[in-house]
C-alpha positions as CSV (number, residue, x, y, z in Angstrom):
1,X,61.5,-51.1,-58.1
2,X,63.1,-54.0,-59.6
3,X,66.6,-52.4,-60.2
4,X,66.3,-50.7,-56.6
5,X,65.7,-54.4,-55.3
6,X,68.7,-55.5,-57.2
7,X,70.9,-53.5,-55.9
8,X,70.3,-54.4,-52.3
9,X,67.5,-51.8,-51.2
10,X,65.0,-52.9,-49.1
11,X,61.9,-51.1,-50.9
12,X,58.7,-50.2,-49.0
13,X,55.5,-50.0,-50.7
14,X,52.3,-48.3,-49.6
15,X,52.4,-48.2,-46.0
16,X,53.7,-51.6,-44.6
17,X,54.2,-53.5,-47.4
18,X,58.5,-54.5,-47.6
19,X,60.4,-56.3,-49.8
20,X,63.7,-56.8,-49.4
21,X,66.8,-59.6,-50.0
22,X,66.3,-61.5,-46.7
23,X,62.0,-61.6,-47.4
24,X,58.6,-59.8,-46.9
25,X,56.8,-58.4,-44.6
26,X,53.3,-57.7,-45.1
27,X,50.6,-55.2,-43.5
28,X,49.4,-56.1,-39.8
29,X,52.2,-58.8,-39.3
30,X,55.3,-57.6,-37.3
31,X,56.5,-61.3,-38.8
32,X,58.8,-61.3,-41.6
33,X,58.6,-64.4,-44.0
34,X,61.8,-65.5,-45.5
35,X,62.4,-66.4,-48.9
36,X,63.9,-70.1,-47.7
37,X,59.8,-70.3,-46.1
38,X,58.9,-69.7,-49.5
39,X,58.4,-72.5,-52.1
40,X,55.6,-71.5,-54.4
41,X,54.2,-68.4,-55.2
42,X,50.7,-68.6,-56.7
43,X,49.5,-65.6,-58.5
44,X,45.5,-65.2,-59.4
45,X,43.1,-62.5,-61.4
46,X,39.6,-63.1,-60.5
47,X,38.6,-60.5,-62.9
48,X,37.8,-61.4,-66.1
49,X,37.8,-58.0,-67.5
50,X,41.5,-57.5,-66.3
51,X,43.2,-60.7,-66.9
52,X,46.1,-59.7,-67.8
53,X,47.0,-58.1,-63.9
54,X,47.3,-59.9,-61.2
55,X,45.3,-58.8,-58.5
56,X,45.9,-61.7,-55.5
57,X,49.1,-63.4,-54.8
58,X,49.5,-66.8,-52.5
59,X,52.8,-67.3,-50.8
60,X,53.2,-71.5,-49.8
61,X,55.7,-73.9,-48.4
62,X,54.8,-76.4,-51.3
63,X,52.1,-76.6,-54.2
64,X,49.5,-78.6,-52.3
65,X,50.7,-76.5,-49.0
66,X,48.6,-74.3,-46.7
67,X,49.5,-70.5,-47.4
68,X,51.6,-68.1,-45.7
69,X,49.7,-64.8,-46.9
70,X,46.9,-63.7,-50.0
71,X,48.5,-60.2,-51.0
72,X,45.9,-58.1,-52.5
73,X,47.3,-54.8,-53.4
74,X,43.6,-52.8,-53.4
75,X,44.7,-49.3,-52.0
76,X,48.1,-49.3,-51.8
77,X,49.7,-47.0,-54.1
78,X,51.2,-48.4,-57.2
79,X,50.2,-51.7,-55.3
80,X,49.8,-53.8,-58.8
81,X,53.8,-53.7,-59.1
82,X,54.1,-55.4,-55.6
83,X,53.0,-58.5,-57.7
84,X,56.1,-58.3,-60.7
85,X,58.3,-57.6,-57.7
86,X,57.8,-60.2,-55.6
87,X,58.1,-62.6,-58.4
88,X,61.2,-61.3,-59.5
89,X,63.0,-61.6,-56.0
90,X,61.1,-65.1,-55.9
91,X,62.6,-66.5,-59.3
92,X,66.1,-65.6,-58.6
93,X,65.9,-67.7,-55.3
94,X,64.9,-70.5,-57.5
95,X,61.0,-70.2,-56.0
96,X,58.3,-71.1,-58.5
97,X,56.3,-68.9,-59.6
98,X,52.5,-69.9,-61.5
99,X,50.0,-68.5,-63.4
100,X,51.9,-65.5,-63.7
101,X,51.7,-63.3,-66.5
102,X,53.5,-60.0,-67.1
């Protein structure tokens, strides 16, 4: 997905879920958010049995800012990689990324 992303694909995961150069656009929103709306993106695991996967991801103007969207991948195929993706696209435009771990 990464490479594909890389090289200028807009990739679609599960049914609504796109990522592309320009930003994403999650299920039930016709909206797109930008990556320039984007300052922090906040990644969690509230499972301590799988703590090594994140399972919820918070997209936010600024670190003490309200969020744009929780991302939780349950039921969407090969949803987990939505999360390495995202952060990916969101480090090379220079948008923080915490508590992630790969």
């Amino acid at each position: 997905m990464i490479r594909a992303y890389d090289s200028g694909q807009p990739l679609v995961i599960g049914p609504k879920v796109q990522v592309d150069q320009s930003g994403i656009v999650f299920p039930r929103s016709k909206n797109r958010l930008a990556w320039t709306d984007i300052g922090v993106v906040v990644t969690t695991n509230p499972y301590p049995f799988a703590a090594s996967v994140t399972t919820l991801m918070d997209l936010r103007k600024s670190a003490k800012g309200r969020s744009h969207h929780w991302c939780d991948p349950s039921g969407v195929p090969n949803g987990i990689f939505i999360f390495d993706l995202i952060a990916h696209a969101a480090r090379q435009r220079g948008v923080q990324v915490q508590d992630y771990t790969r």
